[in-house]
N, C-alpha and C positions, 0 to 999 in steps of 0.2 A: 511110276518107276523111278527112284531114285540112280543118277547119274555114276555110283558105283557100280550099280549091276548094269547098267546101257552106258556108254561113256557118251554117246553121240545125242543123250538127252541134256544133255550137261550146258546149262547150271541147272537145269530141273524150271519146273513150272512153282512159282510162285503164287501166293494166292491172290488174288482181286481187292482184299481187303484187310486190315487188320485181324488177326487170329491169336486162338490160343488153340495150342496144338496138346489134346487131350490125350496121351496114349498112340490110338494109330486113326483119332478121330480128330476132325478141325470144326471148334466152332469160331464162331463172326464176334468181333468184340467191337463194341461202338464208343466215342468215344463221349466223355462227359467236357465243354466248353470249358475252359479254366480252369477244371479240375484237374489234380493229380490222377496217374494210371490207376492207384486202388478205387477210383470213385468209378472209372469205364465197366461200363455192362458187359454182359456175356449172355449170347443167345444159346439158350441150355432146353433140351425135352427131359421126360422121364428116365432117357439113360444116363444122362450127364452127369449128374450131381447125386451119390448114391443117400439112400435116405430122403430125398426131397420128395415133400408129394404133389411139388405143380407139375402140373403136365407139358407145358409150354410156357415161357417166360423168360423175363430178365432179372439178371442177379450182377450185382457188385464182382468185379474180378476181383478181388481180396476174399471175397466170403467164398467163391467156386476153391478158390485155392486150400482154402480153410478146412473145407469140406475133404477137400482130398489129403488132406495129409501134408498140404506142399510148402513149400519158401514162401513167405507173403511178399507182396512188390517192395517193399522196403528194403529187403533185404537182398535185393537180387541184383543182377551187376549189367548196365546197356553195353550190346556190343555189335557195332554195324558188319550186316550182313551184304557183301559184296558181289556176294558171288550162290553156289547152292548151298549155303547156309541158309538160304532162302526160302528153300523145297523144304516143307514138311517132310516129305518122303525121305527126304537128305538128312536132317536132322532126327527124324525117329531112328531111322539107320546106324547112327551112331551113335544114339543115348542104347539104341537097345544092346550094341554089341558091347561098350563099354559099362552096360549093369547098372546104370541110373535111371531116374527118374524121367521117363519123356513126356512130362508136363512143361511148355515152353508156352508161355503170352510169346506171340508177333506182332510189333506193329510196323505198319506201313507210316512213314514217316510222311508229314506235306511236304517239307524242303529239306534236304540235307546239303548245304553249302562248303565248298573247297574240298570236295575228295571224289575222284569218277571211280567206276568199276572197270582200273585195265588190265591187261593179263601179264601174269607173271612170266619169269623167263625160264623156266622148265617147263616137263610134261610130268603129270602126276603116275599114279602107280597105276592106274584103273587105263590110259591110255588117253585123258582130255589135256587141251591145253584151261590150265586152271586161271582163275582170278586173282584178281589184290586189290589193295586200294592201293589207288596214288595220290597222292597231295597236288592240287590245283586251284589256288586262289579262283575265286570266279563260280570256278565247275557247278553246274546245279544238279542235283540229281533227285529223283525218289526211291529212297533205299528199304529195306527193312532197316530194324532195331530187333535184335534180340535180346531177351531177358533171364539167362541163365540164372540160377540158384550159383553157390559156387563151387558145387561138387558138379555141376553140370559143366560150369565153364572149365572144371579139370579135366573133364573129358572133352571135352571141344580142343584144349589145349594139347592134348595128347593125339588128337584127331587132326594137328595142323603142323606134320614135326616141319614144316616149309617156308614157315611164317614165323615171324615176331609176332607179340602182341602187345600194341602200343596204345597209351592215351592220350586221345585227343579232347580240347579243347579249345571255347575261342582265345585266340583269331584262327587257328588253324585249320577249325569246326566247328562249324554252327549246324545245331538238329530241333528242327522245329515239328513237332508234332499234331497231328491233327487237331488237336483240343487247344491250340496256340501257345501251349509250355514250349519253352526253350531249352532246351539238355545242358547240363552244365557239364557233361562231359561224356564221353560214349569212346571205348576201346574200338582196335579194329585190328583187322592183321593184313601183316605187310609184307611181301615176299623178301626172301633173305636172300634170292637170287635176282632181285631188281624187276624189274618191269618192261618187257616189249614195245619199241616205238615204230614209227612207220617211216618211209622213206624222208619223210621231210624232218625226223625227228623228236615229233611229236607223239607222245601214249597213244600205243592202241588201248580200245575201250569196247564194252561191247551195252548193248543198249541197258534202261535201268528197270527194276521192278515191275514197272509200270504196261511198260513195253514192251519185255521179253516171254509175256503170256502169248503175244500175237506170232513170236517168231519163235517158233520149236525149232527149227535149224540150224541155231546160233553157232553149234558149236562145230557143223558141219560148214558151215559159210566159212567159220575161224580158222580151219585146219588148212581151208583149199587157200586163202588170204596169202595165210604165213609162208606156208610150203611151196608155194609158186613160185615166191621170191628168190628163192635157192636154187641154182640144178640140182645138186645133191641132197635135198629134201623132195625135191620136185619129183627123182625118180622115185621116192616113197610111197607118191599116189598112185601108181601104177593100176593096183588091183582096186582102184577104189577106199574112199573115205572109212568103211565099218572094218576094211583090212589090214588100215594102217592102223586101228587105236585097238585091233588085237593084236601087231603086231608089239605095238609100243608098250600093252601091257606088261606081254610075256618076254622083253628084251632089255633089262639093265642098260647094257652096252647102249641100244637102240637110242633110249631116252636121253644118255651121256652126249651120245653123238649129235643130238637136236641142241641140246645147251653148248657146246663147243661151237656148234654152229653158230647160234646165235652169237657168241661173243667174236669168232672170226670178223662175222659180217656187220660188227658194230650197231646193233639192234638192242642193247639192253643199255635201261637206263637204270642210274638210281642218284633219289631223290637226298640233297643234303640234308634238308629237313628233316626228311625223315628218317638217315646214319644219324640224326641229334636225336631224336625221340625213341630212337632204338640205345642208345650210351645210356640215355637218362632211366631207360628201363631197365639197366642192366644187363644187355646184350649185347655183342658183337660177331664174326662172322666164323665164329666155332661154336658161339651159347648164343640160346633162343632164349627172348626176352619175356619173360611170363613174369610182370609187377604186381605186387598184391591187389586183389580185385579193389577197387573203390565203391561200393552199392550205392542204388540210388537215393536213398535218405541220408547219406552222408555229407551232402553236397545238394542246395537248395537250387532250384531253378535260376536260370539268368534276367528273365524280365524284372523290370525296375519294380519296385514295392511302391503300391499306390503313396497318395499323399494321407497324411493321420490313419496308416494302418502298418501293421509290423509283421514280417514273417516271421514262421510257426517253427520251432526248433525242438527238438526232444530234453526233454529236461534232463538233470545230470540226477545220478544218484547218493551223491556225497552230501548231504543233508536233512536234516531232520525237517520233517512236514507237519510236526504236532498237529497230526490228525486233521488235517487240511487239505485237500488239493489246493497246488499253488502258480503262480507267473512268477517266474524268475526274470526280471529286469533290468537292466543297465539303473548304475547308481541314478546318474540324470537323468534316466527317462522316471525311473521311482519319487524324485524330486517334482518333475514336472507333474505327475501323477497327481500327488500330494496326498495317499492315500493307503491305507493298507488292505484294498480290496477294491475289485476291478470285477465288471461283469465281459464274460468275451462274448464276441460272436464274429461271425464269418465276413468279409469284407464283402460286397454283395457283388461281385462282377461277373459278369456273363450267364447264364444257368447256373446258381448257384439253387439246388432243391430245397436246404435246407436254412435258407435265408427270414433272419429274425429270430430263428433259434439262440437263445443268450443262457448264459450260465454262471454261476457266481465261484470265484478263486480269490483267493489272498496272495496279496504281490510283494516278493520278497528282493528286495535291493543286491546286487551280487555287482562282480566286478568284469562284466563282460565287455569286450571292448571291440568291437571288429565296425568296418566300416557303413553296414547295411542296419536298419531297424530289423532287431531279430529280440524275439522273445522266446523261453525256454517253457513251455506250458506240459503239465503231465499229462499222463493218458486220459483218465475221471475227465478231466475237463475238454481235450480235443474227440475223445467220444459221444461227450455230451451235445456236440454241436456240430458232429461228423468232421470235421476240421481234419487235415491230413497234415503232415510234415512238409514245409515246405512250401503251405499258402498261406493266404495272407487275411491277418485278424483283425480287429478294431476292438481297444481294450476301453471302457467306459467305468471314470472311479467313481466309486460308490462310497457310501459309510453306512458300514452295519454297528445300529447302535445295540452294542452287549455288553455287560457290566462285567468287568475283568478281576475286581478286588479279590473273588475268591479263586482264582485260579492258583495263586501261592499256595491254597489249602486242598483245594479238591483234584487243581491241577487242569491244564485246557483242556477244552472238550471234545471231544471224538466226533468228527461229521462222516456223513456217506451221503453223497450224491444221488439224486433218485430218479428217475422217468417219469413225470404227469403222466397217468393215464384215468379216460374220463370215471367215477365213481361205478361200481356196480349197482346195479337197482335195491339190492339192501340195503345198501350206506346211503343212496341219494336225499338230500336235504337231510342230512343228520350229520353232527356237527365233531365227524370222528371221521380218520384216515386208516387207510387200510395196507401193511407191508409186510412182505414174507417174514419170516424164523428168523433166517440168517440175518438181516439188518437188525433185529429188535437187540441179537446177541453182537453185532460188535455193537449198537450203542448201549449196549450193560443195560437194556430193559427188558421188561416183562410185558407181552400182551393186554395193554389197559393201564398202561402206562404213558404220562404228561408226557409230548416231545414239542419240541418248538421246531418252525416250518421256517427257512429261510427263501422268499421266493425276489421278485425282482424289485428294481428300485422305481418308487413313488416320481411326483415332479419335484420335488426335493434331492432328488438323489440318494434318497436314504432307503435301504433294503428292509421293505414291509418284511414281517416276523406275525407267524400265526402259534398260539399256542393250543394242541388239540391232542386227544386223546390216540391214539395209533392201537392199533388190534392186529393181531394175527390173522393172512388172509388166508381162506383153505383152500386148497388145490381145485375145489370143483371152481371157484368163482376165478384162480388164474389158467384154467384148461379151456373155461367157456370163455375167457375174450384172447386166448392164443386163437381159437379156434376161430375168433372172428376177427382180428388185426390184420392187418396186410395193404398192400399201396402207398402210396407217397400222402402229402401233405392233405390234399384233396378227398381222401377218404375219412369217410364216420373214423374209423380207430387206426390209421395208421401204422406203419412198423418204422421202429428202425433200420430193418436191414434196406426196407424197398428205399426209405427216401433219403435215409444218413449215408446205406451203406457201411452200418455201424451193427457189428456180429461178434461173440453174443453183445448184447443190451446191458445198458446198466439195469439195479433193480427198481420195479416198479410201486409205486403209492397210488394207490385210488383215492382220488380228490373228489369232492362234489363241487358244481359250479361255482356257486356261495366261494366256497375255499378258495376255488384261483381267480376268481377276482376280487379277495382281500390279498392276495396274494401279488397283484400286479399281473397276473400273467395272461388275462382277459381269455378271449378264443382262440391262443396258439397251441398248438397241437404237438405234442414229443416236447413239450417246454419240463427243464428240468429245475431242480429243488434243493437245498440243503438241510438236512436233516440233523438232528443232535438232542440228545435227552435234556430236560428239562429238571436242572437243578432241584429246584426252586422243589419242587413234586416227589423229587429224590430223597430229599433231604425231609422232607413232610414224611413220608413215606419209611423211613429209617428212624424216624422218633417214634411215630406208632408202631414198628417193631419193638424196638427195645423198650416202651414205654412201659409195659408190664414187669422186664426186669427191674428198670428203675424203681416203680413203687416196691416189689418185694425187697429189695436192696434197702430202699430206705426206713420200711418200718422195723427189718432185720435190726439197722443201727441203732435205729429207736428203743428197741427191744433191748440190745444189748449195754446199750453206751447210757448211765444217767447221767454223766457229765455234760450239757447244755455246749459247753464249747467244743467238749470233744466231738460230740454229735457234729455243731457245723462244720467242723473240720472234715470229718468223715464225710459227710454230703455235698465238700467241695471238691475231696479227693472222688468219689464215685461221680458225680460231674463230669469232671475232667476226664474222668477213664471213659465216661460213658461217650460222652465226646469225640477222643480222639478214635474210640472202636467206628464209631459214625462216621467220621471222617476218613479213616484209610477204606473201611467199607465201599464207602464212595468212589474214593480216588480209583480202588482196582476195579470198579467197574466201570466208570466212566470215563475211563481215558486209556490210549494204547500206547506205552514207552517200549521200544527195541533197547534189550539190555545187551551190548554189547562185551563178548568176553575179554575178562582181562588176564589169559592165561600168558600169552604172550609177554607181557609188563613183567607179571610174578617168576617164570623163567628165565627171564633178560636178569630182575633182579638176583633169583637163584647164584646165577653164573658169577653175578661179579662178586657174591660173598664167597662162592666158592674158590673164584678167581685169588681174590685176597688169602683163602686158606692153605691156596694151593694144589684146591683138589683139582680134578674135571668136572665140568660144567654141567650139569643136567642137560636131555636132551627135552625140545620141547616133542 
């Protein structure tokens, strides 16, 4: 029963454990050691997750989210639950009335530091004496966390017209979560009418999370507390506790006359603090402070970054990747580097599943400057190693030796990231790669077509390069090992959802043994690849096209021309034609440039000839 429809259940029964609140269902989320929220399980059956066909299982809370259509944890905003924001029942109650989504991750926090759950100084509309946070150095509590979307948090917002909502961070909060992450910041809401103290002037509070499973009467102990202190609250109780919070529902005046009370009898505090964190939010005591959400990937955890590893930052999109996944680095850290390619992988601490998974990026020098090691890594590569936003990597320079001369001509080469998975029984011990459609076409090849394999680095440091034949793989031979993939590391064919936590997948190459370990990549299992057409085979391959042209071309001249020099002339200019047709050939296939429009420029100029003439300016 949610605390709207009973007032005397109020704040509501919280759950026992971290949760994601499904609809009007709650499953148990677990959490993963050092890991970011996307990497925590979710214990889901066959109705959980529509289209799954396990019967019982654990899944990645980012991929349950996925499944359902919803916010991924990235993008969603932490906001300490004080009070029944806590109840399930309380929170589907008012996603459902307000017409959003009531998909809500919960978790149960291990320590939330400097803030108790005291009670504010009104009574709400339903007839409870409601919650707040208050600010208290020291204070320890176990709170939830909630993770609203932020059309969710507009309706929690609208569902709180009572409260400010402020952001906190340390020193004024610290939230430590089961998995040992540190919150770098978590909103909360704060009564706009101050906070209830007790005779000696200290917050009242009412017990945490934790606690308040064991005591359903909370809010009955709270009423008789308050109201005793008063005669004239005192005669309220007359007919009993469930009488007074229907009187208090149905009585505007009723509720006016408890706050009047309250400030007669010098019972309500408020905290300076937090009149400063309410200004800074843009509120004061006619407007409710509603700051733009901050999400959680916006702002990287607080614990310190190991020693020689770097957190994980979302790369920017103002730059060209000529066909690369890249690390974007501080100029000095690129210096120290000394390299222009780095293998990543996951910093190993704590349960990390997917440890020794390594991936190859080229590392581009930028002018990033902030106080922490922060590296700026694409998606391609922190899905290649389940990596999240936020944790922390270990980058290792490598040198790929590739011959550059003809990139002026042909132009750099196009890669795509791939997923080892171990060879089908056709290909095994034969000395060819197997990858869907779509990879062969962005790298501008054909089915039986040369690619070269870039896989990890030698004791040299230098990134082994396999040159091999790649083929089109058909559906029956990728249906029959979907059909058999699944589990962490420890399984024959693993997935990435079970042990990356990485949904969908990059795409997949069938190796045979031989291959990965020329390859460097010995028995690691989901170890990933770089892929890129193979010039050299290109270019073989575009002479024996045209090479027929050419001979009829040239006995043509022969035929036509008996001038001996005019002739060479001719077979220099057919050459050269023949040539440069090879070349851009090439170039459109084997490299992807964004042409960006230059309409803009051309209108800007428009205008100012127009300018000059007098006229009016074209519109763009």
């Amino acid at each position: 029963m949610a605390p709207t429809a009973d007032p005397l259940s109020y704040p509501g029964i919280p759950p026992r454990h971290s949760t994601l609140l499904l609809g009007n269902a709650v499953l148990r989320m677990h959490e993963r050691s050092r890991r970011r929220l996307q990497q925590w399980r979710v214990e889901v059956d066959e109705h959980s997750v529509p289209g799954e066909q396990r019967t019982v299982d654990m899944l990645p809370l980012n991929y349950v989210l996925l499944r359902h259509n919803q916010t991924p944890m990235g993008a969603r905003v932490p906001v300490l639950a004080v009070g029944s924001n806590a109840s399930p029942a309380q929170m589907w109650g008012k996603f459902s009335r307000a017409g959003v989504s009531p998909v809500l991750p919960m978790v149960l926090a291990a320590e939330v530091h400097g803030v108790k759950a005291g009670i504010s100084a009104h009574v709400s509309r339903p007839g409870y004496l409601p919650t707040t946070a208050v600010l208290e150095p020291g204070a320890t509590h176990r709170l939830f966390v909630l993770w609203p979307d932020p059309t969710q948090l507009a309706a929690l917002d609208e569902s709180e017209p009572n409260y400010h909502r402020v952001l906190l961070s340390e020193p004024d909060l610290k939230v430590v979560l089961p998995s040992g992450e540190n919150l770098s910041h978590c909103y909360a809401y704060v009564s706009r009418h101050g906070n209830l103290t007790d005779d000696g002037g200290r917050p009242l509070t009412i017990p945490d999370a934790v606690e308040i499973r064991e005591d359903t009467d909370t809010q009955e102990k709270l009423l008789k507390s308050v109201f005793t202190r008063d005669p004239v609250l005192a005669g309220l109780l007359g007919e009993g506790v469930r009488a007074l919070t229907e009187k208090l529902a149905g009585d505007p005046e009723l509720r006016d006359l408890v706050l009047r009370t309250y400030r007669r009898r010098d019972w309500v505090q408020r905290s300076p603090r937090q009149d400063e964190l309410v200004t800074a939010a843009g509120g004061d005591q006619h407007t409710l402070a509603r700051p733009a959400p901050v999400t959680y990937d916006e702002r990287v955890p607080l614990h310190r970054v190991p020693d020689g590893a770097f957190r994980v930052r979302e790369s920017a999109n103002d730059f060209g990747r000529h066909g690369q996944a890249v690390v974007r680095v501080a100029a000095a850290v690129g210096d120290r580097l000394g390299t222009t390619h780095v293998l990543v992988s996951l910093k190993p601490i704590g349960d990390v599943s997917g440890a020794g998974i390594r991936t190859l990026g080229k590392v581009i020098r930028t002018d990033l400057t902030t106080g922490e090691p922060h590296v700026e890594i694409d998606q391609v590569l922190r899905n290649s190693i389940g990596a999240e936003v936020g944790e922390d990597v270990v980058l290792t320079p490598v040198t790929v030796a590739r011959r550059t001369r003809a990139d002026r001509l042909v132009g750099k080469p196009n890669y795509v990231t791939c997923r080892v998975q171990a060879a089908d029984l056709t290909t095994v011990e034969r000395e060819v790669c197997l990858v869907d459609a779509l990879t062969l076409s962005l790298l501008g090849m054909e089915s039986g077509d040369e690619v070269v394999i870039e896989g990890w680095a030698d004791p040299r440091d230098v990134v082994t390069e396999v040159r091999i034949k790649a083929f089109q793989t058909t559906d029956t031979i990728q249906q029959r090992r979907e059909s058999l993939h699944g589990g962490d590391l420890s399984c024959r064919f693993p997935s990435a959802l079970d042990a990356l936590a990485v949904s969908p997948d990059l795409p997949w190459i069938f190796l045979d043994r031989s291959t990965r370990t020329a390859l460097g990549l010995g028995e690691q299992k989901l170890a990933t690849v770089r892929l890129r057409a193979s010039r050299r085979f290109q270019l073989r391959k575009e002479i024996r096209e045209t090479l027929l042209l050419i001979g009829l071309a040239f006995f043509g001249l022969v035929s036509i021309l008996d001038d001996p020099v005019a002739q060479i002339t001719g077979l220099v200019a057919l050459t050269a034609f023949v040539a440069t047709v090879v070349v851009t050939r090439m170039r459109g296939r084997l490299t992807q440039e964004i042409r960006r429009s230059r309409n803009r420029r051309s209108v800007a100029g428009r205008g100012r000839r127009a300018f000059r003439r007098g006229q009016p300016a074209p519109r763009a």
